[in-house]
N, C-alpha and C positions, 0 to 999 in steps of 0.2 A: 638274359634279357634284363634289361633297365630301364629303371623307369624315372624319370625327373617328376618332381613333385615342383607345384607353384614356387614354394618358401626357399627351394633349395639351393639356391646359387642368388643368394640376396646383390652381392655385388655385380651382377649381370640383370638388375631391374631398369628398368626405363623411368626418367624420373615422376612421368604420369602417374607411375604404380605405387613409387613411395608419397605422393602426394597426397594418393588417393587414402590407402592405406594409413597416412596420420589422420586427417579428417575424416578417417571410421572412427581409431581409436579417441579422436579430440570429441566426437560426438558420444559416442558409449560413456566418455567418463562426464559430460556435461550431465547427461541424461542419469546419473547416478547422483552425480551434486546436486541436480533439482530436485532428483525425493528426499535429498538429506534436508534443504531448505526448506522443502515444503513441510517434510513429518515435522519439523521444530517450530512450522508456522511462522518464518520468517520470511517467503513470498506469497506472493495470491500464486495457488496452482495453476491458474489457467492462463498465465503470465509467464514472460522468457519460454519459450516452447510448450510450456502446458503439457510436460509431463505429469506430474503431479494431478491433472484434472481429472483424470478417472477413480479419484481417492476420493474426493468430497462431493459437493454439492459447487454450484457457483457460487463465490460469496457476496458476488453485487452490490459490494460496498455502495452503500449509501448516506446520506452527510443532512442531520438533523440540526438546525438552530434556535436555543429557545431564551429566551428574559426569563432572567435568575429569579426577576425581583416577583413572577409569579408563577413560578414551579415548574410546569408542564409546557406553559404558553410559545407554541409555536411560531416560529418568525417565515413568514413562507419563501421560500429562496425562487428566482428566476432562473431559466434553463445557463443561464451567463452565469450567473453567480457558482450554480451547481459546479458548470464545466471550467469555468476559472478556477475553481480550489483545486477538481481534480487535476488539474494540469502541472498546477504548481506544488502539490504535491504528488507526481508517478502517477496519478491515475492508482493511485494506492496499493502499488504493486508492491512493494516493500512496508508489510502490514506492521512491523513494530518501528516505523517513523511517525512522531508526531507530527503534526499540522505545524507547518514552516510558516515562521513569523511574514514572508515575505506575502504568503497564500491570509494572511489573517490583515495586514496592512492595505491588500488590493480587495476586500472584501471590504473592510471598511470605511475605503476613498470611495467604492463603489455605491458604499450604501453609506451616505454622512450622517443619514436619520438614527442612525444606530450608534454615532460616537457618542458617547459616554453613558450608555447601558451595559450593565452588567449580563454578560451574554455565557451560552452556555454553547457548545460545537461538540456534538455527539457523532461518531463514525459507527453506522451497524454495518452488519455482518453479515448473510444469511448461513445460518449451521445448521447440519443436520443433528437430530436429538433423537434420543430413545425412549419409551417408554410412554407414549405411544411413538413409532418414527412418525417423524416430521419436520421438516425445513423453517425456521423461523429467524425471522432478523433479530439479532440478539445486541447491544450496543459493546464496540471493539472498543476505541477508546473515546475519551471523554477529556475537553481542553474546556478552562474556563476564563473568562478575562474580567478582570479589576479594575476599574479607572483610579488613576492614582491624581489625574491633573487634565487639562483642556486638553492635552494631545499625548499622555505618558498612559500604559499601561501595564499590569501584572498579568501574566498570564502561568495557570499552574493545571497539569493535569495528567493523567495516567493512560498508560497504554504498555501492554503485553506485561501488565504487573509491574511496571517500570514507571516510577514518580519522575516527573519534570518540570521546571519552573525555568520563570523567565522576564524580565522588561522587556519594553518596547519604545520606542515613540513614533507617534505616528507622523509620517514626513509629507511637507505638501504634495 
């Protein structure tokens, strides 16, 4: 007596079954890449499939703006302003990209009261911590803007330990 097994006469498959069959394997190895991305912190885990989200906390990036010229002072952003940066940057799913000049240009056509202040753009995080456990927004990266002229600016600032610098001008 004999017996045929599924695998055994691969050239006698139907191509349903080899299609099916790559799209397990295309999914097994996506779902390995994303913990590799997520353990190095180079995506939000709960982002492209949200494999990786059983690992952390959520990290609910959120997006702080404050005048350099008095330390802490908070600029209070509108639910537009919020959801304009995060669009123009991923929705911050790709956590060691800075703040794209394009996302920093539409915030401040949006907001003209603000051209030529010396501004600070802090990205938190929420992480979990030990000792005592607890979840706390902690600040991811940090972008800060120079005015160099009526419409030029510098912009320089850290994220995932990684310096970046930059001009700009601001266009009508």
């Amino acid at each position: 007596m004999s017996y045929e097994l599924p695998f055994s006469k691969p050239g006698g498959w139907p191509a349903q079954k080899v299609i099916l069959l790559g799209l397990i394997i295309l999914h097994a190895a996506w779902i390995v890449f994303h913990l590799t991305l997520v353990s190095r912190e180079l995506i939000n885990p709960w982002k492209l499939g949200g494999y990786g989200m059983y690992t952390t906390v959520h990290p609910k990036p959120g997006l702080i703006v404050s005048d350099s010229r008095f330390g802490s002072f908070e600029i209070p952003l509108t639910d537009d302003d919020r959801d304009q940066i995060a669009r123009e940057n991923k929705y911050f799913i790709f956590r060691c990209q800075p703040l794209t000049v394009a996302s920093l240009q539409t915030f401040l056509k949006n907001n003209a009261r603000l051209v030529g202040v010396p501004l600070r753009f802090i990205v938190t995080e929420q992480k979990m911590l030990r000792d005592p456990i607890r979840a706390e927004l902690l600040p991811h990266a940090i972008l800060e803007i120079r005015w160099t002229g009526q419409s030029t600016f510098d912009y320089a600032g850290k994220v995932c330990g990684k310096i970046f610098r930059g001009k700009s001008e601001l266009k009508p």
